[in-house]
DRENLO-58417 format. One record per residue (C-alpha): residue number from 1; x, y, z. Coordinates in steps of 0.02 Angstrom, whole numbers, plus 50000, padded with zeros to 5 digits. Each point is the difference from the previous one (the first is absolute). Layout:
<atoms>
+-----+-------+-------+-------+
|   n |     x |     y |     z |
+-----+-------+-------+-------+
| NUM |     X |     Y |     Z |
...
+-----+-------+-------+-------+
</atoms>
This chain:
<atoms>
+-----+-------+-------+-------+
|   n |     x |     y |     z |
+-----+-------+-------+-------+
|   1 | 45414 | 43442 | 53747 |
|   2 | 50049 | 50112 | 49846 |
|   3 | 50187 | 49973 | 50038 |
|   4 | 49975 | 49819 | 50009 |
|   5 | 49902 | 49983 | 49841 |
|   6 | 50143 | 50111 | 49903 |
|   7 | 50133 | 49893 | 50093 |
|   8 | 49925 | 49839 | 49944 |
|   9 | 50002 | 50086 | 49819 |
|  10 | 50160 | 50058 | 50001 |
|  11 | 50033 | 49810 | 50058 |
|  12 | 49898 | 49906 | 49849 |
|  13 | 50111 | 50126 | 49870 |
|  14 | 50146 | 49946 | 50071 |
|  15 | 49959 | 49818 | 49996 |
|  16 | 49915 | 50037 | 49837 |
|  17 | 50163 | 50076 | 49923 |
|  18 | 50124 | 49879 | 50069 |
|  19 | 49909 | 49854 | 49909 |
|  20 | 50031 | 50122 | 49853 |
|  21 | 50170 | 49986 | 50013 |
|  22 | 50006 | 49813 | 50022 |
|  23 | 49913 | 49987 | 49836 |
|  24 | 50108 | 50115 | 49926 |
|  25 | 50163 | 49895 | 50041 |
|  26 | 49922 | 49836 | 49958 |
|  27 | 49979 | 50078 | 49843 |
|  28 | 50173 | 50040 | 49972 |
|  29 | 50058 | 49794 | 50061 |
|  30 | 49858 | 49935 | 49876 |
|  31 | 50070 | 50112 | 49851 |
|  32 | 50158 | 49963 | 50036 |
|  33 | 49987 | 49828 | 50015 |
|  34 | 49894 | 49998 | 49831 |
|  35 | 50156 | 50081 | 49932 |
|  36 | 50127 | 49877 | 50071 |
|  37 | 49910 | 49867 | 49949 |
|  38 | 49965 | 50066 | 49808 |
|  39 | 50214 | 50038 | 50006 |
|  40 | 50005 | 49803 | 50054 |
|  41 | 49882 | 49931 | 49899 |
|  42 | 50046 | 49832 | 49884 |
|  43 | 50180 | 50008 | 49940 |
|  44 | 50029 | 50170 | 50059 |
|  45 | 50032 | 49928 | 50178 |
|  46 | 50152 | 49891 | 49956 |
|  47 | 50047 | 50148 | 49904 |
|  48 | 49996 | 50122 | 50132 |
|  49 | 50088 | 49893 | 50124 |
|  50 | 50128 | 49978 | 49885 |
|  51 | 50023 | 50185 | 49992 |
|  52 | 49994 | 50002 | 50199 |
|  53 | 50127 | 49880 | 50012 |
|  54 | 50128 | 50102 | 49907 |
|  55 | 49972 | 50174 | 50065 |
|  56 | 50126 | 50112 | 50065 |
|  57 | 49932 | 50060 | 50166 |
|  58 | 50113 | 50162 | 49993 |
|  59 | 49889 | 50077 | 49869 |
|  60 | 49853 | 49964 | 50114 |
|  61 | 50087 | 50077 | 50153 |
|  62 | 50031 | 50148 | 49886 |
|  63 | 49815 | 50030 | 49950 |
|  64 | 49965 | 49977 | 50184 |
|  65 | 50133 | 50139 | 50050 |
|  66 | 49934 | 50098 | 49845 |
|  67 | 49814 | 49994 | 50068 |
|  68 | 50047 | 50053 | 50177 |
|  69 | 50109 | 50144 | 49917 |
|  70 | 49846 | 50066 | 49931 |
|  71 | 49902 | 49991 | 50161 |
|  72 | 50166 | 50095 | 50073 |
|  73 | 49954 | 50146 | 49859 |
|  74 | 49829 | 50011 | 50048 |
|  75 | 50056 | 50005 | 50174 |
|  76 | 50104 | 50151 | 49963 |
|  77 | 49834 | 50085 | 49907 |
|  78 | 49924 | 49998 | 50175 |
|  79 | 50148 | 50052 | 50097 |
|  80 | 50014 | 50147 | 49890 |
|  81 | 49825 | 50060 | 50010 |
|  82 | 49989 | 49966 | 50173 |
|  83 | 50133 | 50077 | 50044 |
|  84 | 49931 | 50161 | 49933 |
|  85 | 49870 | 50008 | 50146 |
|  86 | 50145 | 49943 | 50147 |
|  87 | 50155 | 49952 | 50029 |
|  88 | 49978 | 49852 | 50109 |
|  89 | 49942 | 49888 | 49844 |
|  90 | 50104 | 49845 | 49985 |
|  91 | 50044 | 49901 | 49854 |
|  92 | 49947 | 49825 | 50071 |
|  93 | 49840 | 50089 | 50029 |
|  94 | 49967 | 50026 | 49830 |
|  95 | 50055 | 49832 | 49935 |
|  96 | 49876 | 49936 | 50125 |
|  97 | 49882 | 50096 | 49927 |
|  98 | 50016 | 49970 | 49815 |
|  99 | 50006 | 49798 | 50056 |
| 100 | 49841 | 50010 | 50089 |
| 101 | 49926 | 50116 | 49854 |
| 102 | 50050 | 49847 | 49895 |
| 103 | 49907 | 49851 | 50071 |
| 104 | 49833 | 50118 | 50007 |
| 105 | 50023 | 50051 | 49833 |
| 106 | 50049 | 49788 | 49952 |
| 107 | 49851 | 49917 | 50102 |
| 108 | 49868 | 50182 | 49922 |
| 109 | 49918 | 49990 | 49842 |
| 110 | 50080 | 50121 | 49892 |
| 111 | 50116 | 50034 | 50118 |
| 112 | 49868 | 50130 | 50088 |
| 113 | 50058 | 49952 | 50182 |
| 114 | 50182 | 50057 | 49997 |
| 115 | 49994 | 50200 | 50027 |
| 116 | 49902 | 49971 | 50132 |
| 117 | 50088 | 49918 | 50123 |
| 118 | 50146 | 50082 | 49960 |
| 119 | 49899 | 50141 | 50062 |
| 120 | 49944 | 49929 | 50162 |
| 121 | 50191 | 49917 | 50028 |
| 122 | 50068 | 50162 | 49958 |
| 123 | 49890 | 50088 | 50123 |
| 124 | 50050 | 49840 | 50135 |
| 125 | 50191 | 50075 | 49970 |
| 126 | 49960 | 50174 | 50045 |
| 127 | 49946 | 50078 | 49842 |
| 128 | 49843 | 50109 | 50006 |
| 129 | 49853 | 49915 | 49894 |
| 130 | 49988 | 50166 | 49900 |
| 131 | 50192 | 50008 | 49961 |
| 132 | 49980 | 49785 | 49961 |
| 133 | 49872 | 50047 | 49889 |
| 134 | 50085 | 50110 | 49902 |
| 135 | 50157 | 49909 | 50004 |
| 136 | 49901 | 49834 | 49899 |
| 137 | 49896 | 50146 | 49883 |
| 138 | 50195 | 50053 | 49950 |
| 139 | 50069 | 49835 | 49981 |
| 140 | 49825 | 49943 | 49885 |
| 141 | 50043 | 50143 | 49888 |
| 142 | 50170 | 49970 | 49976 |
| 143 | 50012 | 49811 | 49989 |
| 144 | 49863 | 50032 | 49867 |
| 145 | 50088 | 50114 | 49912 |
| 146 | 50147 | 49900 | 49986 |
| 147 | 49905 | 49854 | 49963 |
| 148 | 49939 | 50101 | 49862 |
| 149 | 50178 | 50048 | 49939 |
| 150 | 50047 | 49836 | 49994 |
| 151 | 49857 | 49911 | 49884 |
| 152 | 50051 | 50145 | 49872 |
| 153 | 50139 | 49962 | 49977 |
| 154 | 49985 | 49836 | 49999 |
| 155 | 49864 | 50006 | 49852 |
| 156 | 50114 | 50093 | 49909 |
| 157 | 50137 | 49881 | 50013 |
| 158 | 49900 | 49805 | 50009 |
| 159 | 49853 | 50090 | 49904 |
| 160 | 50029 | 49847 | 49851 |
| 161 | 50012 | 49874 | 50158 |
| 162 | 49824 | 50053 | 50049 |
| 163 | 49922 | 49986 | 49833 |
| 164 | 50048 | 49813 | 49990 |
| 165 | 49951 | 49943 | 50161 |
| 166 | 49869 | 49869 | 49987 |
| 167 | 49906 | 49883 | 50116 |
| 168 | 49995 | 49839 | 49902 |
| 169 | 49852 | 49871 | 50059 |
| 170 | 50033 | 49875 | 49905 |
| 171 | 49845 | 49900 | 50031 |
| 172 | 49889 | 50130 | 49923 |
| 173 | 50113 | 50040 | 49886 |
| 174 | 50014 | 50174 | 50062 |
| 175 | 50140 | 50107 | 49989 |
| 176 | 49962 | 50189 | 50085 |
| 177 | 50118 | 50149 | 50002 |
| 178 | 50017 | 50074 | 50159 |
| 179 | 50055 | 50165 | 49949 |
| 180 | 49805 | 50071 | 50039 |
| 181 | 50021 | 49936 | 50171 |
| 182 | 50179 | 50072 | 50028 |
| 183 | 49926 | 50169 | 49930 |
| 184 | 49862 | 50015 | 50108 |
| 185 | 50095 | 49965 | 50163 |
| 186 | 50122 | 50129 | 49943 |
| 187 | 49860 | 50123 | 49952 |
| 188 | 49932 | 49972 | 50156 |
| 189 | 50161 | 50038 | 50094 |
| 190 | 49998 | 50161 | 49904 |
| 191 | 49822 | 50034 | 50025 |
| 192 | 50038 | 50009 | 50192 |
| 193 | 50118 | 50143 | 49966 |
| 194 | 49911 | 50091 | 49880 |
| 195 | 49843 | 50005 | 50053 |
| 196 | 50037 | 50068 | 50181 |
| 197 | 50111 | 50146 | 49921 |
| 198 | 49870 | 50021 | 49870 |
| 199 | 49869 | 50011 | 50132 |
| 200 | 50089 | 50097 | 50125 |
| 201 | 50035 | 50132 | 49892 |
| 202 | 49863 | 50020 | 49866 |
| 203 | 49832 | 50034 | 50093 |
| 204 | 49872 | 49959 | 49856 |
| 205 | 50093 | 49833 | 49971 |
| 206 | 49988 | 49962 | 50194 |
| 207 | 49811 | 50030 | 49978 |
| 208 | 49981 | 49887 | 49861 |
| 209 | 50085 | 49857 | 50074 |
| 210 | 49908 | 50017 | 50181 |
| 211 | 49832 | 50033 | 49932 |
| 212 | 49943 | 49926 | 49815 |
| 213 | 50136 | 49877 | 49989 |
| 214 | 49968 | 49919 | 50178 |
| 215 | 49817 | 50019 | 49963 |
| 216 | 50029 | 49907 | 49852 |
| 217 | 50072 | 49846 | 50057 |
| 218 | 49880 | 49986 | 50168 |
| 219 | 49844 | 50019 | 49862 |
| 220 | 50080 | 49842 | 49898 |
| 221 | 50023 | 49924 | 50167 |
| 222 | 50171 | 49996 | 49985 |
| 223 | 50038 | 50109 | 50174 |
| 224 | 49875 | 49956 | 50172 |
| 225 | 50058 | 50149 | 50104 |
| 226 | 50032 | 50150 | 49869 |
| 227 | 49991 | 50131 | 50159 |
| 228 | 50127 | 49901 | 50094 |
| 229 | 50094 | 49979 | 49820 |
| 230 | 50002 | 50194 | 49985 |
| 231 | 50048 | 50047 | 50162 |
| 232 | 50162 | 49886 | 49979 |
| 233 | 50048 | 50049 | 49848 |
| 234 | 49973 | 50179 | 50071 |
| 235 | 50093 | 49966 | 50147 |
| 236 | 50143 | 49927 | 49908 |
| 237 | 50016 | 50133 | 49865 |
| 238 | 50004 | 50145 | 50159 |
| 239 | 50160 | 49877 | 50095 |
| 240 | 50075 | 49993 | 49820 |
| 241 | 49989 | 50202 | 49978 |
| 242 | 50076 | 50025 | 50185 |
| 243 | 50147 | 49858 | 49975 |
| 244 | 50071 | 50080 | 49828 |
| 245 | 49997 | 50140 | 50076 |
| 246 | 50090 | 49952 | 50151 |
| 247 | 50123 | 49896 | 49880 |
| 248 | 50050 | 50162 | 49871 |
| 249 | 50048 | 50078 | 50180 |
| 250 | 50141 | 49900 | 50011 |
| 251 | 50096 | 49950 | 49848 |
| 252 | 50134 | 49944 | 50057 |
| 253 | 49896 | 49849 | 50092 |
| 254 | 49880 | 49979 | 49854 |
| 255 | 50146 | 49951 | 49871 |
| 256 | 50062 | 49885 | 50145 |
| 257 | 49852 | 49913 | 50034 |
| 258 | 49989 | 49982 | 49779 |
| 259 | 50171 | 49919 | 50017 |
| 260 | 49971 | 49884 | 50147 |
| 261 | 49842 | 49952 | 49902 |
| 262 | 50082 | 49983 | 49819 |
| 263 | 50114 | 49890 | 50120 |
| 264 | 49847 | 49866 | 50075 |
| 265 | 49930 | 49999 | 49842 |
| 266 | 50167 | 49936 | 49913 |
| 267 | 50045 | 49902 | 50130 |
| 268 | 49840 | 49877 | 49997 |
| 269 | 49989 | 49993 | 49844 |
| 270 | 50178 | 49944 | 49951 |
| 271 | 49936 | 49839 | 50111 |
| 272 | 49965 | 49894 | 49852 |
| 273 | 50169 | 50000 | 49912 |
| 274 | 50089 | 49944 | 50134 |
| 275 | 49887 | 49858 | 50026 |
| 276 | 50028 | 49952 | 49812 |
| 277 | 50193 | 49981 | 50073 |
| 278 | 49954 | 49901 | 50160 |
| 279 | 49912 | 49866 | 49880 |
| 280 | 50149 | 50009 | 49858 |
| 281 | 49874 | 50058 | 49887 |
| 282 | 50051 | 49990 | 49806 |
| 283 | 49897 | 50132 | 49868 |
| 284 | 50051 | 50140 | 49892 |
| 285 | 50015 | 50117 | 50139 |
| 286 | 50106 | 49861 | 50116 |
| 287 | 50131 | 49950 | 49881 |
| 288 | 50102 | 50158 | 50036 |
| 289 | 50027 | 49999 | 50164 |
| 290 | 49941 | 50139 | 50122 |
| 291 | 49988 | 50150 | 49911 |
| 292 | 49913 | 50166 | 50064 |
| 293 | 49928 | 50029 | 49859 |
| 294 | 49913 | 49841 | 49983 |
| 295 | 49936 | 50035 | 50189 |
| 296 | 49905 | 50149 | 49943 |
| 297 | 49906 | 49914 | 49880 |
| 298 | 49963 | 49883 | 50139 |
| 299 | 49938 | 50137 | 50112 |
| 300 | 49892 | 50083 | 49866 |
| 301 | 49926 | 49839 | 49938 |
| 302 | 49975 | 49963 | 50233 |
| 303 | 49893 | 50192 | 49956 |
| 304 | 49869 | 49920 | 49913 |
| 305 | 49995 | 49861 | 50121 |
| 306 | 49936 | 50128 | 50124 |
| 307 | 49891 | 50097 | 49888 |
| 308 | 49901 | 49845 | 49952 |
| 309 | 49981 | 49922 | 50205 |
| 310 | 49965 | 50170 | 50046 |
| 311 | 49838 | 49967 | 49903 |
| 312 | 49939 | 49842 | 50086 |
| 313 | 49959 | 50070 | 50182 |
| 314 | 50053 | 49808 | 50075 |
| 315 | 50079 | 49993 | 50195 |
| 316 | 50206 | 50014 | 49930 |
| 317 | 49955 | 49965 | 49807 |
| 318 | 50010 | 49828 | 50030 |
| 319 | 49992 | 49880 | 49874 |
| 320 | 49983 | 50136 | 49863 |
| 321 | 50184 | 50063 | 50055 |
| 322 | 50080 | 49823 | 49966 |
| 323 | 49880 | 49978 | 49844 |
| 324 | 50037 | 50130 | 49913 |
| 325 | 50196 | 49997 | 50036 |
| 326 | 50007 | 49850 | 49893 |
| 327 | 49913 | 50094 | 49866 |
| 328 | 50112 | 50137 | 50007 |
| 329 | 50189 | 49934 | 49991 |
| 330 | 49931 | 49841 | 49926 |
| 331 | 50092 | 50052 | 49815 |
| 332 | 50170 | 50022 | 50121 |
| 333 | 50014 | 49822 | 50079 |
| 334 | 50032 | 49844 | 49915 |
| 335 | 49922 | 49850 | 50088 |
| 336 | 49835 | 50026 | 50075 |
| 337 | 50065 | 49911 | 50168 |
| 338 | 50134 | 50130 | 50022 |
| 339 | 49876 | 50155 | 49960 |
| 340 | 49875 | 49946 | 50142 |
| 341 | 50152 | 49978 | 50134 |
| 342 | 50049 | 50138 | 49958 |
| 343 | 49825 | 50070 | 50040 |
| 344 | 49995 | 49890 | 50147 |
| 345 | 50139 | 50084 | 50055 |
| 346 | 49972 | 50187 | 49970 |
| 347 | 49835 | 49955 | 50096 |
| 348 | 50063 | 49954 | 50138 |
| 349 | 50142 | 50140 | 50031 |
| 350 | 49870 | 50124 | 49954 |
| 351 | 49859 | 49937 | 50084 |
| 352 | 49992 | 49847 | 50107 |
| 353 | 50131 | 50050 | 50113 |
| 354 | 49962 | 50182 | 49996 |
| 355 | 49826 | 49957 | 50074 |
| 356 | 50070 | 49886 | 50134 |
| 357 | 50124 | 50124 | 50058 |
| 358 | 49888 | 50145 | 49989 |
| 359 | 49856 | 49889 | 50075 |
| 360 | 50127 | 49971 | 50170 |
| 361 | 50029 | 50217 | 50008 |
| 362 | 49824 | 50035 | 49993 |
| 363 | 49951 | 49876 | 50121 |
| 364 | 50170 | 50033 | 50110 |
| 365 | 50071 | 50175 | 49993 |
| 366 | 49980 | 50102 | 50157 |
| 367 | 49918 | 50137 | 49920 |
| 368 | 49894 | 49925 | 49895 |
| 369 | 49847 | 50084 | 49960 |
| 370 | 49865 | 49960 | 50136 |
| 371 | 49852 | 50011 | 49916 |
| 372 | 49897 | 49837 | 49913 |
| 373 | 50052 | 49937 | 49834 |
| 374 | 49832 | 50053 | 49936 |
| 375 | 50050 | 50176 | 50003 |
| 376 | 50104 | 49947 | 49838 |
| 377 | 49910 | 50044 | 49863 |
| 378 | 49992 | 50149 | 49887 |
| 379 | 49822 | 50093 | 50079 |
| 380 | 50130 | 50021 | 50154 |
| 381 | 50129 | 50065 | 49927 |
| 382 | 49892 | 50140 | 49908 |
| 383 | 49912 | 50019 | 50168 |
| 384 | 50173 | 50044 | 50073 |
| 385 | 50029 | 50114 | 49866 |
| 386 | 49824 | 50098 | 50043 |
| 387 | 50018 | 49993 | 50185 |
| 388 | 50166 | 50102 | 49980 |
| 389 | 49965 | 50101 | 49842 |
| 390 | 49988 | 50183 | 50088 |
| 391 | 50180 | 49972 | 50120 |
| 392 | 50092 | 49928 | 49845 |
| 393 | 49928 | 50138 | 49895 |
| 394 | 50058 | 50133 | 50124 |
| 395 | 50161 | 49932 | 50005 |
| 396 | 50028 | 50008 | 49805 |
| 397 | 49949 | 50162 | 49966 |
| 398 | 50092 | 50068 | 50130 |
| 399 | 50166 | 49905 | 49934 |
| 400 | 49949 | 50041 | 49819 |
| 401 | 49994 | 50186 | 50050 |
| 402 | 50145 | 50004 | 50118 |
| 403 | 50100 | 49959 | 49849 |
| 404 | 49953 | 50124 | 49892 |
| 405 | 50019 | 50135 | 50115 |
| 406 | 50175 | 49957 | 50033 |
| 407 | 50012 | 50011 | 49809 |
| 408 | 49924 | 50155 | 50010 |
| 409 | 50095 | 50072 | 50129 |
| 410 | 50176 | 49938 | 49903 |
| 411 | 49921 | 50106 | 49848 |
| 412 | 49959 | 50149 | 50111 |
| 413 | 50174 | 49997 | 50076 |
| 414 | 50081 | 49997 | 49837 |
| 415 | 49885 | 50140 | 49892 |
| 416 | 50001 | 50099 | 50180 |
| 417 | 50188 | 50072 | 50003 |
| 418 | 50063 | 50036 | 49824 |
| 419 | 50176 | 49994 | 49969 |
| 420 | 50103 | 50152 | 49996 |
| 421 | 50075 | 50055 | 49830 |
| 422 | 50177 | 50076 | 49977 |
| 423 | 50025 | 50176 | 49901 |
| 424 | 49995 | 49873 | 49839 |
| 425 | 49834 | 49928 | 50007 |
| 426 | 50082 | 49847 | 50044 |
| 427 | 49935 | 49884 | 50129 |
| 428 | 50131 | 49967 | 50122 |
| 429 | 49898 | 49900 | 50131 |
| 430 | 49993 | 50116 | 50131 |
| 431 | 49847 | 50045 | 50082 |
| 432 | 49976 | 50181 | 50011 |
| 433 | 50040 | 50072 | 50175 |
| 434 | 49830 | 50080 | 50044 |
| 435 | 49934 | 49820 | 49993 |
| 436 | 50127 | 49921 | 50081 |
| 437 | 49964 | 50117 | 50151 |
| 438 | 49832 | 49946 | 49987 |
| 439 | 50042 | 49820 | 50001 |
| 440 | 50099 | 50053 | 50147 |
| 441 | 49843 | 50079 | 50076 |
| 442 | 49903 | 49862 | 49975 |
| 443 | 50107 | 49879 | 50076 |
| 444 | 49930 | 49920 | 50149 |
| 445 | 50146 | 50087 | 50158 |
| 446 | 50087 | 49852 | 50078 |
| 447 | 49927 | 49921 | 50153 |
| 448 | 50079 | 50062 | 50182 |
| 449 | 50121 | 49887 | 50062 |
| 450 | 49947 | 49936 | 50178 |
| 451 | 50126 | 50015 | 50122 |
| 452 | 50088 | 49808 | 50051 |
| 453 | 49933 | 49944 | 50164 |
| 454 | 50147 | 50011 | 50105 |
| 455 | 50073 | 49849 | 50058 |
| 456 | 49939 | 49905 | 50154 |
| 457 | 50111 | 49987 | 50168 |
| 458 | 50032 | 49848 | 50052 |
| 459 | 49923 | 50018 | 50194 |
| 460 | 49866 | 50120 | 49917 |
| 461 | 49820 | 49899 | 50008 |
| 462 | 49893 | 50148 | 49961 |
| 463 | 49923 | 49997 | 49818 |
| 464 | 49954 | 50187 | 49977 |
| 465 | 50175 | 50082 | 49919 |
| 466 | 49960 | 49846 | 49868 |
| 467 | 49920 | 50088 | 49801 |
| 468 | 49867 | 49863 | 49987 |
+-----+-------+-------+-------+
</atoms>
């Protein structure tokens, strides 16, 4: 009886969480149909077709083939750190992966399903669920960091773009800046950052934040759970302590993984100016012809694209993505038909056909992750982390401290045998021969040679003059 009451549970979650998902898709048709209809609204629509009619399909191939380079990239992220734990790792493994990661992350509010499944899929391919884990902690930290890179730089060089931004209702008669709103999404991608390093390595700050600023917010009713709140954010600030340390004990693949990610990052957002092309677009920036100069300000002004979505926590952004695209290059276009197929456009390369194609590998790949799609979410992906805290913990330190004894050892070896000095005080680089006879002594003597089986007759069937 108890197993067939928790079965029937288990059974009503499942149900429960795959009407979830429904919702959450219908929600990304309705907004973007709201969108495509607002984009084809009145005279826009004759406007829009007329920019249809006269684009060059090359440019669109190229943002396609520049969108699946940058899945290719993040491909090569997961090859890299997978192949740290085996050799057998493949690369269309890990494309697989980052595709499947894609549609949970697309179809998730926030994008809170992605890491997940990666997690389970990688798992599916062989990968032990503490090593998958850690692999996803890594690749958070990283993207973020980059991410974080980025939007600097980018305020530094669009910083008078973002001050004249405006969202113009012209009904009301409003006209708001929407420089608060790109500065809170990118404080919030920094907050990410800072606060787990702050917290992971200054104990009276960790405190603070886990009990009187928690408390805080569930007395104002702003957080229900504040004990399951604190034990993420605990959990989460432990993974992020073991994973930089696992990541400064290999340089080598940390700058990699800062390149590939530098890479994505450029990549998807140089999207945009080559849909401007595909349409013939005409603007200050346009008149020129390509320049790649021109296509970083494109990419830093596509920065504050995501720092602003990343605020509303909708299934894919949708409907604030296309919205506030207009707002953002609107200055750049001449012709409101051609700025909204151009939108249409960069929408569809980035988006629409992403989903489809990652919707047909998650429901089609081999190894797909078994488990239910309501597993995707973000309590799983921090249970994941807590279920294989201790193993992934071990396995750091022991890393960590493997490479600073070799360090050690080099340092030893070098302050151990001092070099020998001629009758002048000069150093001649010779090691002095009472330690060279010790190095001798210390040697480890050379393994005996075992004698070669000697070679089998011909009419000879017995097996015992064989060395096996």
């Amino acid at each position: 009886m108890p197993n067939d009451s928790n079965a029937t549970l288990n059974t009503g979650k499942k149900k429960k969480s795959g009407v979830k998902y429904v919702i959450y898709i219908l929600i990304v048709l309705i907004a973007t149909g709201v969108s495509l209809a607002t984009s084809l609204w009145g005279d826009n629509f004759h406007q829009v077709v007329d920019a249809f009619q006269g684009t060059d399909w090359r440019w669109f191939l190229l943002m396609l083939g520049l969108v699946a380079f940058s899945y290719v990239l993040e491909a090569l992220v997961i090859l890299v750190f997978c192949r740290l734990y085996t050799r057998q790792y493949k690369f269309h493994q890990g494309l697989a992966t980052s595709l499947i990661g894609q549609f949970y992350s697309n179809v998730t509010p926030g994008a809170s399903g992605g890491q997940a499944m990666q997690v389970y899929t990688l798992k599916s391919q062989g990968i032990q669920v503490s090593n998958a884990a850690s692999i996803m902690v890594m690749s958070f930290i990283l993207y973020q960091t980059s991410l974080i890179v980025f939007d600097i730089v980018a305020f530094i060089v669009e910083w008078n773009t973002v001050a004249s931004i405006n969202v113009n209702i012209d009904q009301l008669n409003w006209h708001l800046p929407m420089w608060p709103l790109i500065i809170i999404g990118f404080l919030l991608n920094l907050s990410v950052i800072f606060l787990l390093i702050t917290m992971s390595y200054s104990h009276r700050f960790h405190n603070f934040i886990l009990h009187y600023v928690i408390g805080f917010l569930a007395k104002i009713r702003i957080l229900k759970k504040p004990d399951a709140v604190r034990e993420s954010l605990r959990v989460q600030v432990e993974n992020f302590k073991i994973e930089l340390k696992r990541l400064a004990s290999n340089i080598p693949v940390l700058i990699i993984q800062l390149f590939f990610y530098i890479g994505i990052l450029f990549v998807r957002f140089s999207v945009p100016y080559f849909s401007a092309y595909a349409v013939h677009a005409t603007g200050p920036i346009f008149n020129e012809g390509f320049s790649f100069v021109n296509m970083l300000h494109v990419c830093f002004r596509t920065s504050f694209h995501q720092m602003v979505t990343g605020l509303i926590p909708l299934p894919g952004s949708a409907g604030v993505s296309e919205l506030f695209y207009s707002y953002l290059f609107a200055d750049w276009f001449q012709g409101l038909g051609v700025l909204n197929s151009s939108q249409i456009l960069w929408r569809t390369a980035t988006f629409h056909i992403v989903l489809i194609v990652t919707g047909f590998v998650s429901a089609f790949y081999r190894s797909r992750p078994k488990e239910s799609i309501h597993y995707a979410n973000r309590k799983t992906f921090v249970d994941l982390q807590l279920e294989t805290f201790d193993e992934r913990k071990r396995s750091a330190d022991t890393l960590y401290e493997t490479r600073q004894l070799s360090r050690k050892d080099i340092q030893r070896r070098l302050t151990e045998f001092p070099r020998f000095r001629g009758k002048d005080g000069d150093d001649d680089g010779v090691i002095e021969p009472m330690h060279v006879d010790r190095v001798k002594s210390e040697r480890k003597p050379p393994k005996e040679k075992k004698p070669k089986a000697s070679k089998k007759k011909k009419n000879d069937t017995s097996w015992e003059e064989w060395d096996i």
